[in-house]
C-alpha positions as CSV (number, residue, x, y, z in Angstrom):
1,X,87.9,95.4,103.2
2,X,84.3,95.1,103.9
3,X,81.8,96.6,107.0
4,X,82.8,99.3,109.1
5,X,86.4,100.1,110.1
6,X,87.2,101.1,113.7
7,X,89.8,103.9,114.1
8,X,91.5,104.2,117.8
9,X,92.0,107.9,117.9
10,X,92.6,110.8,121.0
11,X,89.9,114.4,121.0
12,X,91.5,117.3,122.8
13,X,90.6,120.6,123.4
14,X,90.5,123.2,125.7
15,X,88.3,120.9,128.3
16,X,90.8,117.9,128.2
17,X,92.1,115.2,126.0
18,X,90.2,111.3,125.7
19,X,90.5,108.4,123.6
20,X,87.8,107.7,120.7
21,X,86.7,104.9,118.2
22,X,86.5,106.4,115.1
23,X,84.3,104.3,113.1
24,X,84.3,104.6,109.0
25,X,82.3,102.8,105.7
26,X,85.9,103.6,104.1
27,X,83.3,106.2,102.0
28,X,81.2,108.7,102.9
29,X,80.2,108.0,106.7
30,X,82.3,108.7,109.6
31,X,81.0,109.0,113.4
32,X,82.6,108.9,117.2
33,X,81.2,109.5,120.6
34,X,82.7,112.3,122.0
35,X,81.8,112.6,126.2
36,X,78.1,110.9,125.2
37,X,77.5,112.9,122.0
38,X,77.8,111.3,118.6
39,X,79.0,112.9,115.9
40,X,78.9,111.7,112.5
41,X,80.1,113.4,109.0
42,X,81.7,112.2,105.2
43,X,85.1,114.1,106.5
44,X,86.8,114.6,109.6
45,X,86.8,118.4,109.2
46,X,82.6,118.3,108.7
47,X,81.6,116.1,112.2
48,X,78.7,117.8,113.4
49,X,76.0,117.0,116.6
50,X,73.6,114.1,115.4
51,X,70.6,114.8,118.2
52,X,70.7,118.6,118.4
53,X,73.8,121.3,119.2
54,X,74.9,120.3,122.5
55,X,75.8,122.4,125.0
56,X,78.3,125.2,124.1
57,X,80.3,125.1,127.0
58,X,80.9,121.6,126.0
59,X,82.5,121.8,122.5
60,X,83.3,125.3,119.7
61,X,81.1,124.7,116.8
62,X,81.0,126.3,113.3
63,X,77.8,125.8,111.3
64,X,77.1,122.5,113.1
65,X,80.6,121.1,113.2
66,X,83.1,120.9,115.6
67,X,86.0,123.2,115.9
68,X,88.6,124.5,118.4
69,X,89.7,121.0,118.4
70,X,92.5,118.2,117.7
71,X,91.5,115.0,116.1
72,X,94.1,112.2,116.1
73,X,93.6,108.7,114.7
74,X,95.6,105.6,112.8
75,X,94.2,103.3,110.6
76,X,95.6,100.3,108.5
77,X,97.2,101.2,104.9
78,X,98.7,98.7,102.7
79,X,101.8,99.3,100.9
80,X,102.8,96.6,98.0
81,X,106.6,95.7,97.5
82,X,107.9,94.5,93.8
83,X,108.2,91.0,94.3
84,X,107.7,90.8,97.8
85,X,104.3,91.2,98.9
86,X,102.0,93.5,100.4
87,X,102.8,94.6,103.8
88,X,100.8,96.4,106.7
89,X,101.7,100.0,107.7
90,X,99.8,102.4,109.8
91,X,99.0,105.7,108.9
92,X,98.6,108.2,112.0
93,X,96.8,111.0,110.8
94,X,96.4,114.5,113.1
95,X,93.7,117.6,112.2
96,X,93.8,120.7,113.8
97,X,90.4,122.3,113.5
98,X,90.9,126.1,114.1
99,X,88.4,128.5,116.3
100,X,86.0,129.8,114.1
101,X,87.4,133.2,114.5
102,X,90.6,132.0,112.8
103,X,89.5,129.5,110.0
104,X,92.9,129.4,108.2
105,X,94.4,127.4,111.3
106,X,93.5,124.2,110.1
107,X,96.3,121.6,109.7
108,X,96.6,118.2,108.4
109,X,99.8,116.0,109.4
110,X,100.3,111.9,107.7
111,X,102.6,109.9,108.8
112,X,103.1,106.4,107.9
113,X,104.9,103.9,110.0
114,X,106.4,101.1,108.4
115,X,108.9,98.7,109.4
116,X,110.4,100.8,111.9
117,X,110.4,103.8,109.5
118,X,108.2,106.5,109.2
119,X,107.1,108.6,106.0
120,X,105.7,111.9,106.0
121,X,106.8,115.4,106.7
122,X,105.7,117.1,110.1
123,X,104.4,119.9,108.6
124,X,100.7,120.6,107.3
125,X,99.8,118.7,103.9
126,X,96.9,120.4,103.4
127,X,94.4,117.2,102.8
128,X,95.1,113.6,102.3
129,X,95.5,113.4,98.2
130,X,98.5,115.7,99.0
131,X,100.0,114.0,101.9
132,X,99.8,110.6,100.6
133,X,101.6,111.9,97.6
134,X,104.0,113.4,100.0
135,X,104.4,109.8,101.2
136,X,104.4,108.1,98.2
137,X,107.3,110.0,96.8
138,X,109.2,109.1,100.3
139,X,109.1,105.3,99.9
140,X,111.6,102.9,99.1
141,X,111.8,102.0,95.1
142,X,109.6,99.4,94.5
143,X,108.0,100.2,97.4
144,X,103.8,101.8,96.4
145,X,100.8,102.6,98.4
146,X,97.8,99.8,98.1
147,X,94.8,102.1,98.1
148,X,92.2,104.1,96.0
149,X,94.2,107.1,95.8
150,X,96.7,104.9,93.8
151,X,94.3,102.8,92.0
152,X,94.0,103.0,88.3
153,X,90.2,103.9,88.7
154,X,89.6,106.4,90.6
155,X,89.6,110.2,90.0
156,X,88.4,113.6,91.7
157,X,85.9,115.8,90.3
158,X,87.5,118.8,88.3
159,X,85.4,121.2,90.5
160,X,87.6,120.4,93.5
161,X,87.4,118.4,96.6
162,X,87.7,118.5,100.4
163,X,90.0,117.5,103.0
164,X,89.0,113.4,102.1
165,X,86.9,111.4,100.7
166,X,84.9,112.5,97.1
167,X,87.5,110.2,95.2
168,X,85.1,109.0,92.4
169,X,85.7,105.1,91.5
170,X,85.1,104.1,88.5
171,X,86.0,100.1,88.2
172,X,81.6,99.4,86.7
173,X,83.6,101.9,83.9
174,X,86.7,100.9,83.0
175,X,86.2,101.1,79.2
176,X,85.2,104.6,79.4
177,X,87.5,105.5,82.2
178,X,90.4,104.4,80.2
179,X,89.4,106.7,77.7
180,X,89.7,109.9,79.8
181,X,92.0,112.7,78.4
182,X,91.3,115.6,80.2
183,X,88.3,117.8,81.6
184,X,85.8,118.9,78.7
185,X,84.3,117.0,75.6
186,X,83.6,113.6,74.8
187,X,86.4,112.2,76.9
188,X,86.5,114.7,79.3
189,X,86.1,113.2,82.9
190,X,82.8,115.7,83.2
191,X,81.4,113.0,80.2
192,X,81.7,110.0,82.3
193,X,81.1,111.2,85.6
194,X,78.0,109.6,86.7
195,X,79.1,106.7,85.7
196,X,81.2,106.1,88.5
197,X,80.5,103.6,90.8
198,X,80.9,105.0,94.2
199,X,82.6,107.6,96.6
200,X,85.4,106.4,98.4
201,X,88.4,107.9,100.6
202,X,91.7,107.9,99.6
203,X,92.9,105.4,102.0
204,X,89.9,102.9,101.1
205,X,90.5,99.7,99.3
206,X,88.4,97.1,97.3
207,X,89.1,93.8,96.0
208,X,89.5,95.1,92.3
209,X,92.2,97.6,93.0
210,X,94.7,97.9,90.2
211,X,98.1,99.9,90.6
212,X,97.8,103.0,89.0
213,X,100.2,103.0,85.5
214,X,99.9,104.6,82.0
215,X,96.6,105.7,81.9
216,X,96.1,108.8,83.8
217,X,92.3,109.7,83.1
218,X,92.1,113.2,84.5
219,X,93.8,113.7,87.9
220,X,97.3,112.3,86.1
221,X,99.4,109.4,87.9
222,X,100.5,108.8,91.3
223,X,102.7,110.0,92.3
């Protein structure tokens, strides 16, 4: 996948409900107009104003980004069958960002449809390296994701991560990547870090993906 990715998607909130293009790099850029103001962020939980605050009648902001708010979107997610070939699903993906007075109302639900199936559990995954797991562990056997977050290359920082994206890749590093045992010391994942190549989201996916298998590195396997 190269260029940007357009996302159809649906805003809602207390004003009303519309349909919005979510558009995305696939790593650490994603914006949408929203009633004539563009927002733009690395996450869908950190979209704040691009030109100034707008009005506060218009939208519930917390330090810049919106809030009060539900963000729906799909976007295309590969899943690779033993012996049969890679086929298209879509993942439908739905945030609820919570009023600033209640921050711990935020909710994350995946679903993948596939073949007249769907994967995923309608309750709140938390962010997407646990819901794809979620959804990973629901397929058919034989049946894996195509993405970075089950790629043999990529990896999260020990110190944590948000909601998406931050998935370190590190395919310009495979020989020292496939040497990773852990967090600390020479083959710690902290002794390689810069070396990775990019930032990616979980759902990204580049022409040298490679099914994640033995090798670990520090995050373990998938699922």
């Amino acid at each position: 996948m190269t260029g940007l990715q357009h996302w159809p998607g649906r805003y809602t909130d207390r004003h009303g409900s519309q349909e919005v293009v979510f558009e995305s790099d696939g790593r650490e850029l994603i914006r949408t107009t929203i009633r004539g103001v563009l927002f733009e962020g690395d996450s869908m939980d950190t979209l704040g104003a691009q030109a100034g605050e707008p009005p506060a009648a218009m939208f519930r902001l917390h330090d810049g980004d919106l809030r009060s708010c539900l963000l729906q979107w799909r976007l295309p997610l590969s899943v690779e069958f033993a012996g049969q070939g890679v086929r298209e699903g879509m993942l439908h993906c739905a945030l609820r960002l919570p009023d600033p007075a209640a921050p711990d109302g935020q909710s994350l639900v995946l679903t993948l449809r596939l073949d007249g199936r769907e994967y995923g559990s309608p309750d709140d995954c938390g962010d997407f390296e646990e819901g794809l797991y979620a959804i990973q562990r629901e397929l058919p056997p034989g049946a894996r994701l195509k993405a970075c977050i089950a790629c043999a290359w990529s990896d999260y920082n020990p110190v944590g991560h948000g909601l998406m994206a931050g998935l370190a890749c590190f395919r310009d590093a495979k020989d020292r990547y496939r040497q990773v045992d852990g967090k600390q010391g020479p083959r710690g994942i902290f002794a390689i870090w810069k070396a990775h190549t990019e930032l990616v989201q979980e759902t990204w996916l580049c022409g040298r993906f490679e099914p994640r298998a033995t090798h670990t590195g520090y995050r373990g396997s998938f699922p």
